[in-house]
RODO-2510 file (C-alpha; in nm, 4 decimals, decimal comma):
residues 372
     n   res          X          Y          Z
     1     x    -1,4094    -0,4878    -0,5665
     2     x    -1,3506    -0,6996    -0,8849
     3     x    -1,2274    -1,0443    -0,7876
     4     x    -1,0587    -1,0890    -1,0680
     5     x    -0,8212    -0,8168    -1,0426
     6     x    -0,7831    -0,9474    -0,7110
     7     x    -0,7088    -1,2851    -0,8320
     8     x    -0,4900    -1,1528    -1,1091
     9     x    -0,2760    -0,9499    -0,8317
    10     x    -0,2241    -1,2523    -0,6066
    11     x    -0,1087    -1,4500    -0,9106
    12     x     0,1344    -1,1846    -1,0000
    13     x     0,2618    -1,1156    -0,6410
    14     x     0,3151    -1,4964    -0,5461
    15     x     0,3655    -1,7090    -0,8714
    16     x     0,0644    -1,9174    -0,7935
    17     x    -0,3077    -1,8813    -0,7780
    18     x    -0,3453    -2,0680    -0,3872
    19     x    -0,1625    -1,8318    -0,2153
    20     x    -0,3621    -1,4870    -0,1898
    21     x    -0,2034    -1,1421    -0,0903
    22     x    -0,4875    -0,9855     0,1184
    23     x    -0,5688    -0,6646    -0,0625
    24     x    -0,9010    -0,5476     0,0996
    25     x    -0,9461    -0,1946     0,0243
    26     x    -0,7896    -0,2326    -0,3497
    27     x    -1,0165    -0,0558    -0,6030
    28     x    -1,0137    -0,1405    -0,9583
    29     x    -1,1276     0,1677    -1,1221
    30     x    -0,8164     0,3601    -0,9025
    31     x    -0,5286     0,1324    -0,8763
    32     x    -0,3236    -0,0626    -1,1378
    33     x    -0,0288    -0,2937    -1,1030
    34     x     0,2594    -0,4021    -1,3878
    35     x     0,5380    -0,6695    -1,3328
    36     x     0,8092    -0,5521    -1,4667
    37     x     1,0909    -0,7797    -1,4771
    38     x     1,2727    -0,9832    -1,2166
    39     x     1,4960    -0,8973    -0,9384
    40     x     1,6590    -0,9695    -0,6121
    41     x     1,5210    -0,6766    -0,4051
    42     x     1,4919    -0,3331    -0,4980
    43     x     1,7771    -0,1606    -0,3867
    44     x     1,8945     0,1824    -0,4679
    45     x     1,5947     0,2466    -0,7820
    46     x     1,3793     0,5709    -0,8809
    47     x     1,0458     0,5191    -1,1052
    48     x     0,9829     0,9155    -1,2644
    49     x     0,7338     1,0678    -1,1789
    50     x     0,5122     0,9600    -1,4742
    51     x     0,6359     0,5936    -1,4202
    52     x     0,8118     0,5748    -1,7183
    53     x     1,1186     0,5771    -1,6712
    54     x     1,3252     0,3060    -1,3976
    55     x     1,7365     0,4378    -1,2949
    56     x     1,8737     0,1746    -1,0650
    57     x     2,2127     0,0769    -0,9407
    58     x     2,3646    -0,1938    -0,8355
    59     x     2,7512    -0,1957    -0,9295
    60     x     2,6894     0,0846    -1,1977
    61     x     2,4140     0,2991    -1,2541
    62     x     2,1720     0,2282    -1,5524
    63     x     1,8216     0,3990    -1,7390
    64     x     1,5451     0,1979    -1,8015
    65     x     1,2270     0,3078    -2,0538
    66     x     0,9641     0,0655    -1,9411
    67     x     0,7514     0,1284    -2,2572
    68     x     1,0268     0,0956    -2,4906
    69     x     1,2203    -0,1863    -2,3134
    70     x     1,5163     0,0424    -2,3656
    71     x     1,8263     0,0616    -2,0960
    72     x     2,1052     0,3317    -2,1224
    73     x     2,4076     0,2643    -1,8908
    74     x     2,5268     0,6235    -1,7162
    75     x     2,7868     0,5834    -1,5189
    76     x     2,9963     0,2790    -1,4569
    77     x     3,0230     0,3220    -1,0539
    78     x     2,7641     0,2597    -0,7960
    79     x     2,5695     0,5624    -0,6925
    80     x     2,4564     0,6002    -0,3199
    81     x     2,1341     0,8217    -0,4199
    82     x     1,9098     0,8488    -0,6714
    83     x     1,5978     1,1150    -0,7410
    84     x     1,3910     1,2219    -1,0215
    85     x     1,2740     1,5781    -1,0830
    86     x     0,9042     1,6384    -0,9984
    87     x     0,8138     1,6851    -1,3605
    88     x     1,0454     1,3439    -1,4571
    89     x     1,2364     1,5779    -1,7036
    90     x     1,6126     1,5090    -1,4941
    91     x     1,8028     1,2178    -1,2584
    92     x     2,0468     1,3217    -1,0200
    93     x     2,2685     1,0551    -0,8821
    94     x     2,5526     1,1205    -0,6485
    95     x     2,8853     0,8674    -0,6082
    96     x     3,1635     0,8705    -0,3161
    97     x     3,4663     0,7549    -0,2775
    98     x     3,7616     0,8755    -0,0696
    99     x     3,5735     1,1190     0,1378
   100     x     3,4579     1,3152    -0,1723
   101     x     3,1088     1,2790    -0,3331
   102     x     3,0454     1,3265    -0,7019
   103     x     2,6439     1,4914    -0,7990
   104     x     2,5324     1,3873    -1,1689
   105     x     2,2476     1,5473    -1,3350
   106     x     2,0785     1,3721    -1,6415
   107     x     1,8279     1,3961    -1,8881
   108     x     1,5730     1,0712    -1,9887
   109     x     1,7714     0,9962    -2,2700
   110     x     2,0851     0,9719    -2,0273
   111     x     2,2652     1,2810    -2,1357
   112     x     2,4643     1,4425    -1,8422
   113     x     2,3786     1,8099    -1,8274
   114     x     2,5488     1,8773    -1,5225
   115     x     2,8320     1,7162    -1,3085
   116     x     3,0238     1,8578    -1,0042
   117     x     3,2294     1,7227    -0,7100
   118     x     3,3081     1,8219    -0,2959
   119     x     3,4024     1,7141    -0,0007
   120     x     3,1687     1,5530     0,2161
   121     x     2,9207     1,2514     0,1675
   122     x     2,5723     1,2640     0,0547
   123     x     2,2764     1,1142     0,2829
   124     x     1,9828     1,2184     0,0327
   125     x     1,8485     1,4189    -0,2493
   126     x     1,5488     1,6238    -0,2941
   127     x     1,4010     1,8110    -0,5667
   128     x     1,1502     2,1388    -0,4943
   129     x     0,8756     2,2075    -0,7255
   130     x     1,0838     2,4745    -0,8885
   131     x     1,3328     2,2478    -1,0082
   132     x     1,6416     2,3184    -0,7236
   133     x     1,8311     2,0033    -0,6500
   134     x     1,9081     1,9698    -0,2241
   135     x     2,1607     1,7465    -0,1419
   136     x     2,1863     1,6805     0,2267
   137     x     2,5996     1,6347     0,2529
   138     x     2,7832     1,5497     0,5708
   139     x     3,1825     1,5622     0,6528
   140     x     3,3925     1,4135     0,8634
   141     x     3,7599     1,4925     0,9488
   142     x     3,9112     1,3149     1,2519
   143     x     4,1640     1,4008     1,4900
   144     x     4,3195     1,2667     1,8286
   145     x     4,0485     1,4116     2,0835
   146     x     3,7261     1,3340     1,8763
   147     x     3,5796     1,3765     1,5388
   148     x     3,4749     1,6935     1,4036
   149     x     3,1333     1,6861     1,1558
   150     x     2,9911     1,9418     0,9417
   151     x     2,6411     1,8851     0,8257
   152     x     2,5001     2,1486     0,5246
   153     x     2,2754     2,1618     0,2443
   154     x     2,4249     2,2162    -0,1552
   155     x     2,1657     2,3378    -0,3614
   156     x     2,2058     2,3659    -0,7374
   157     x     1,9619     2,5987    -0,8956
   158     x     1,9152     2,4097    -1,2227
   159     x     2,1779     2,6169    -1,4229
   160     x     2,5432     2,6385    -1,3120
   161     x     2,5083     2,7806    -0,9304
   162     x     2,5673     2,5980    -0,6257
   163     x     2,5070     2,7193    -0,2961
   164     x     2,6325     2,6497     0,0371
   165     x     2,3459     2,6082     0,3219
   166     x     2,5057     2,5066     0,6380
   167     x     2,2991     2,4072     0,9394
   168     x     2,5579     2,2547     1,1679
   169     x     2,9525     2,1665     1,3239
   170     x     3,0162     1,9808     1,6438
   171     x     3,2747     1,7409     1,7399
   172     x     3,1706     1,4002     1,8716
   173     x     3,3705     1,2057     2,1045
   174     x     3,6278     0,9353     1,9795
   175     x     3,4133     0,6837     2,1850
   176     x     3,0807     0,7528     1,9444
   177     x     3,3250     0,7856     1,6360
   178     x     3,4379     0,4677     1,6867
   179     x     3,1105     0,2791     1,7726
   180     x     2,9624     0,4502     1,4320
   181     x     3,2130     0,4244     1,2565
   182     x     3,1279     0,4425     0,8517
   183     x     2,7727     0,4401     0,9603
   184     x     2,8459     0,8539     1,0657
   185     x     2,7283     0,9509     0,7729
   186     x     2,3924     0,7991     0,8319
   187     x     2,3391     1,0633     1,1312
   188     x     2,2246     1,3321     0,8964
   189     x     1,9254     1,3368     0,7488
   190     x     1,6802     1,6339     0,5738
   191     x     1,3524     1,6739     0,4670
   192     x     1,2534     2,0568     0,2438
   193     x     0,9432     2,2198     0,3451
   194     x     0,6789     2,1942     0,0468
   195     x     0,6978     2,5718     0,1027
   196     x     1,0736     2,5209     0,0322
   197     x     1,1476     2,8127     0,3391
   198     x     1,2424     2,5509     0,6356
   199     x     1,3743     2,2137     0,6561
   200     x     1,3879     1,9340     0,9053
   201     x     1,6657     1,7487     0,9819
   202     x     1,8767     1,5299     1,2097
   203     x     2,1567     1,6896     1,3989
   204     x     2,4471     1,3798     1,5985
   205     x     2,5242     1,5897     1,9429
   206     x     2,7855     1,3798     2,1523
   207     x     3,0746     1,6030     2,3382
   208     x     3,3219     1,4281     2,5751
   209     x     3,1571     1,4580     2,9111
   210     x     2,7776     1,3561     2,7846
   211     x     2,5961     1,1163     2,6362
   212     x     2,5254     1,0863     2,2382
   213     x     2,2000     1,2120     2,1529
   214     x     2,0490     1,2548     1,8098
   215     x     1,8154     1,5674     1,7385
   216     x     1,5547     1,6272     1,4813
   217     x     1,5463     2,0030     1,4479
   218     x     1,3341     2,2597     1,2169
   219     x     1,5566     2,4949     1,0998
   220     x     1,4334     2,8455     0,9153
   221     x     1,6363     2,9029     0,5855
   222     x     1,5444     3,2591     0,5922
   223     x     1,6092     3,3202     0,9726
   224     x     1,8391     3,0775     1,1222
   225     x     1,6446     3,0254     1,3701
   226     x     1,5904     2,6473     1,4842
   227     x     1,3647     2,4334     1,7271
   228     x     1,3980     2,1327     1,8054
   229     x     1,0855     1,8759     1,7491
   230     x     1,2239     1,5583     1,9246
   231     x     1,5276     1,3304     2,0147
   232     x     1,6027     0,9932     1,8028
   233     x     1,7927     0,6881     1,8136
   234     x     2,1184     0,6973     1,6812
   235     x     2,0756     0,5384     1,3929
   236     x     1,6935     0,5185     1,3378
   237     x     1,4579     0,7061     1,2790
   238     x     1,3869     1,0445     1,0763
   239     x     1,1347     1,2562     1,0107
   240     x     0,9019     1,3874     0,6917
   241     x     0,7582     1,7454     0,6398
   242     x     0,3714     1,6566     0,5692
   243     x     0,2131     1,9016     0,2904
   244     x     0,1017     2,1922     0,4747
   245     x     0,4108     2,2738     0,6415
   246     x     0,2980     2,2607     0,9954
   247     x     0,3244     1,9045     1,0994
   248     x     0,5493     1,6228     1,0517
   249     x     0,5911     1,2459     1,0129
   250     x     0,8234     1,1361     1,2152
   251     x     0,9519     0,7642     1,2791
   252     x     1,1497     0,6177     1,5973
   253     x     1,2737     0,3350     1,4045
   254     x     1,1556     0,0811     1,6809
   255     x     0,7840     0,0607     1,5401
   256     x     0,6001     0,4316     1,5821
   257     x     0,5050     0,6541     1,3302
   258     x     0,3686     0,9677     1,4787
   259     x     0,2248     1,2906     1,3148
   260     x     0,2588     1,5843     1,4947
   261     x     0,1983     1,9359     1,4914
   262     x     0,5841     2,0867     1,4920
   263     x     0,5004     2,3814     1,7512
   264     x     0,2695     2,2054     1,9949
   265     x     0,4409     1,8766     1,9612
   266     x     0,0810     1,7703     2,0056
   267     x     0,0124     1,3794     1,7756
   268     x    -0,2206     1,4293     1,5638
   269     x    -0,2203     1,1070     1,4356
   270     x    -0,0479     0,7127     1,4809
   271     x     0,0625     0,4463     1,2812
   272     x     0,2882     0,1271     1,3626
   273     x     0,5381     0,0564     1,1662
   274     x     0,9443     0,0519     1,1324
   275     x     0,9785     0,1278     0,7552
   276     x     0,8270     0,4220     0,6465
   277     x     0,7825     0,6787     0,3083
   278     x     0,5716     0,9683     0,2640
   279     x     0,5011     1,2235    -0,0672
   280     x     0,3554     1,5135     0,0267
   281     x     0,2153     1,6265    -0,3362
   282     x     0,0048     1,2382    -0,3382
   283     x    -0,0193     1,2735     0,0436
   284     x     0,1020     0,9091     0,0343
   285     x     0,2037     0,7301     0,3859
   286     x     0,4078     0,3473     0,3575
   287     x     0,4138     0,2196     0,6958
   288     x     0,5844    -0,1579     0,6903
   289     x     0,3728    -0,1732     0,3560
   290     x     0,0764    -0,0459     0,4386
   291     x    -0,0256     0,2208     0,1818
   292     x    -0,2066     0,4817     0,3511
   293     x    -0,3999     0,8209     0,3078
   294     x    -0,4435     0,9979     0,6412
   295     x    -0,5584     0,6559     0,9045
   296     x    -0,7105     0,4819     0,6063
   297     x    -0,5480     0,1606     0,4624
   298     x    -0,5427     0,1388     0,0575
   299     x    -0,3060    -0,1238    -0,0210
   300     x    -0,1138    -0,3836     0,2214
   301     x     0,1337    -0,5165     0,0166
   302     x     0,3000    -0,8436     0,0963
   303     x     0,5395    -0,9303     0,3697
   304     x     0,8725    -0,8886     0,3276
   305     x     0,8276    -0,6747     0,0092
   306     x     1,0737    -0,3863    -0,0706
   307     x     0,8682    -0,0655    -0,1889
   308     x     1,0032     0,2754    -0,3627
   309     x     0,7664     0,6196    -0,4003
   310     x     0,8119     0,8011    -0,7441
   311     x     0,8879     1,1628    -0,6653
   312     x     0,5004     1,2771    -0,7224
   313     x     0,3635     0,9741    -0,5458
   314     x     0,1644     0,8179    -0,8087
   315     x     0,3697     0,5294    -0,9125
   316     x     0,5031     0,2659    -0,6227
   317     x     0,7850     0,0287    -0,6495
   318     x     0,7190    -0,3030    -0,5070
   319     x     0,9838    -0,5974    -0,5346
   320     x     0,8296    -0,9405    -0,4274
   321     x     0,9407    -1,2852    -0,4685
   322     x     1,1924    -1,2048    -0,6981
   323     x     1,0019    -0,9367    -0,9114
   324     x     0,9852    -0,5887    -0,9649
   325     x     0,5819    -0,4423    -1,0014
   326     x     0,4924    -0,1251    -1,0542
   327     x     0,1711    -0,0524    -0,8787
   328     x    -0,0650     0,2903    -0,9898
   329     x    -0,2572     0,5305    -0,8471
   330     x    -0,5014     0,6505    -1,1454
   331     x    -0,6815     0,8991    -0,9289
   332     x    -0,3930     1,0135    -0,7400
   333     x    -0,4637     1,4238    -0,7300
   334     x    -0,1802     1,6122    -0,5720
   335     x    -0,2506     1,9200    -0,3353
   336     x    -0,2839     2,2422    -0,4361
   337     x    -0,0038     2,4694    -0,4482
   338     x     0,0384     2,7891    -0,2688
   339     x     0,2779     3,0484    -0,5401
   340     x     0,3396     3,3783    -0,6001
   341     x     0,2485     3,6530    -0,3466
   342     x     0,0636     3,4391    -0,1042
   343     x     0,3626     3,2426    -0,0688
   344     x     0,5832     3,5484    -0,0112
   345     x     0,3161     3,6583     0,2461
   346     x     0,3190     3,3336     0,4141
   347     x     0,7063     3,3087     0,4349
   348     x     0,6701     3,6102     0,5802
   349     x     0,4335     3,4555     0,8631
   350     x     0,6991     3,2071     0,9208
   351     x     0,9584     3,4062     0,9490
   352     x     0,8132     3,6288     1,1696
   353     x     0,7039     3,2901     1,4056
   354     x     1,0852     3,1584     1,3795
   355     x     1,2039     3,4461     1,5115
   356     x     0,9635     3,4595     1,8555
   357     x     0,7788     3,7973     1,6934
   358     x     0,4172     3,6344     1,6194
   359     x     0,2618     3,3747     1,8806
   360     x     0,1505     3,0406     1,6952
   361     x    -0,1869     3,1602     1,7910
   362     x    -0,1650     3,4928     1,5244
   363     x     0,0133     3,2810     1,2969
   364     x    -0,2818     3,0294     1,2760
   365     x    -0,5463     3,3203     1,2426
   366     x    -0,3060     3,5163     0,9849
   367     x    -0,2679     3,1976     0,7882
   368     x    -0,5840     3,0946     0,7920
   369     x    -0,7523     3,4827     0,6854
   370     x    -0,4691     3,4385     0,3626
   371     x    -0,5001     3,1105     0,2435
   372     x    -0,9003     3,1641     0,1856
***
């Protein structure tokens, strides 16, 4: 390890030399870090995915060119999500107001190529590696015997269409309703399969005559066909697709972070920790700062630090005493991906196991035999 990096990177993270930020597995020749400029905490921010280029809002929304030193504002109006394209080429950014959310598309020079509005509020955003924009959207319309929610995916296909995905409805007793109440929207969550076929998300179940339970489900968006992977906290917890599909991350929100296979249930893995991230191209874990890959500890950034993934993983956001860094991963190599007819074939695999036709055993054997 060079101790002068290590020196350097305490001096950055605390203001003064005495105080050292315990960095034991930080290697020189892989990992970088850059203050930026200072802050209060991070917020709602985005770093592209080739670290260039910082959106962040606060009471407007604004584009920052960390080489340059350049800043656009976008939109004067707080967004409520933010997400850069895989490739860093677009920013979408969604507002809400009056039970209606508005979904922004732009450029890096902060050109709008793409605006639209409906009903519903936005929870997150996700990009595939094709370039379709996700947006998880939930609605809420409430009447005398309980509250009725819809929770569905809009998908824009980088062009002009949008399309309607929806995954659930259910009415939720005026008791819940009330105990939630703008915190609803925070019930839905979503995570795309890197195969961009299924997705897992969080489904708010609470009829009159039982108790309110929230469901993490996998859903098939060629079949229809759901299971469900585990039962969460109301407001905690979610869960993240790892990069082969078959497993997830998924969070409790009281301390666990478990990885486990999604059709044995069986943990494969554990970590401890409350907040949590996860890329699945840098195969990138954040568990209460602790940057991971698989069980092994890279980075443990400071206490109390605020942290932000770029959309490939390589770039990390980390706000500490007052100051935004930018921390890199110079040998970050993302996974390879599976295209053309082997992912057709494998869709087809899946499809076939959502729908009861293939046990998981002849899945595993007919993946496996394809993917050589």
């Amino acid at each position: 390890m060079n101790k002068l990096l290590v020196c350097l990177l305490s001096f950055l993270l605390t203001g003064c030399v005495a105080a050292i930020v315990p960095l034991p597995v930080l290697d020189a020749e892989r990992f970088s870090i850059r203050q930026l400029l200072p802050v209060d905490k991070i917020g709602l921010m985005a770093i592209s995915a080739d670290g260039r280029m910082l959106a962040w809002s606060d009471s407007d929304l604004e584009l920052f060119d960390i080489e340059s030193s350049q800043r656009h504002s976008l939109l004067n109006a707080r967004a409520e999500t933010l997400r850069w394209s895989f490739d860093g080429a677009l920013l979408a950014a969604t507002t809400y107001m009056d039970g209606e959310s508005h979904l922004y598309v732009y450029d890096r020079s902060g050109v709008a190529v793409f605006d639209t509005h409906f009903a519903g509020r936005v929870g997150r955003l996700q990009w595939s590696h094709t370039g379709q924009l996700t947006a998880g959207v939930l609605s809420a319309r409430k009447f005398s015997f309980g509250t009725h929610i819809k929770g569905q995916l809009l998908s824009w296909d980088g062009r002009w269409r949008m399309t309607k995905i929806p995954l659930f409805e259910t009415t939720i007793k005026p008791t819940t309703a009330a105990q939630l109440a703008d915190r609803l929207y925070e019930t839905f969550d979503f995570d795309l399969s890197p195969l961009e076929d299924e997705v897992l998300y969080t489904r708010l179940y609470a009829p009159p005559a039982f108790a309110a339970t929230r469901y993490l489900v996998l859903h098939n968006l060629q079949t229809g066909e759901e299971k469900q992977i585990a039962s969460l906290p109301m407001l905690v917890g979610k869960g993240r697709l790892a990069a082969d599909g078959e497993s997830a991350y998924v969070t409790d929100g009281k301390g666990q972070i478990t990885l486990q296979d999604l059709w044995s249930t069986r943990i494969l893995q554990q970590w401890t920790g409350t907040r949590f991230d996860y890329d699945p191209r840098s195969e990138w874990l954040i568990a209460d700062g602790g940057l991971y890959q698989g069980q092994q500890l890279q980075v443990q950034l400071p206490p109390k630090s605020f942290f932000r993934l770029s959309s490939g993983g390589h770039f990390l956001l980390v706000s500490w005493n007052r100051q935004l860094y930018l921390l890199s991963d110079y040998s970050a190599g993302e996974r390879t991906k599976i295209g053309g007819v082997r992912m057709k074939k494998l869709q087809k695999l899946r499809r076939l196991r959502s729908r009861g036709l293939i046990e998981q055993a002849e899945y595993l054997q007919a993946r496996e035999r394809l993917l050589q």
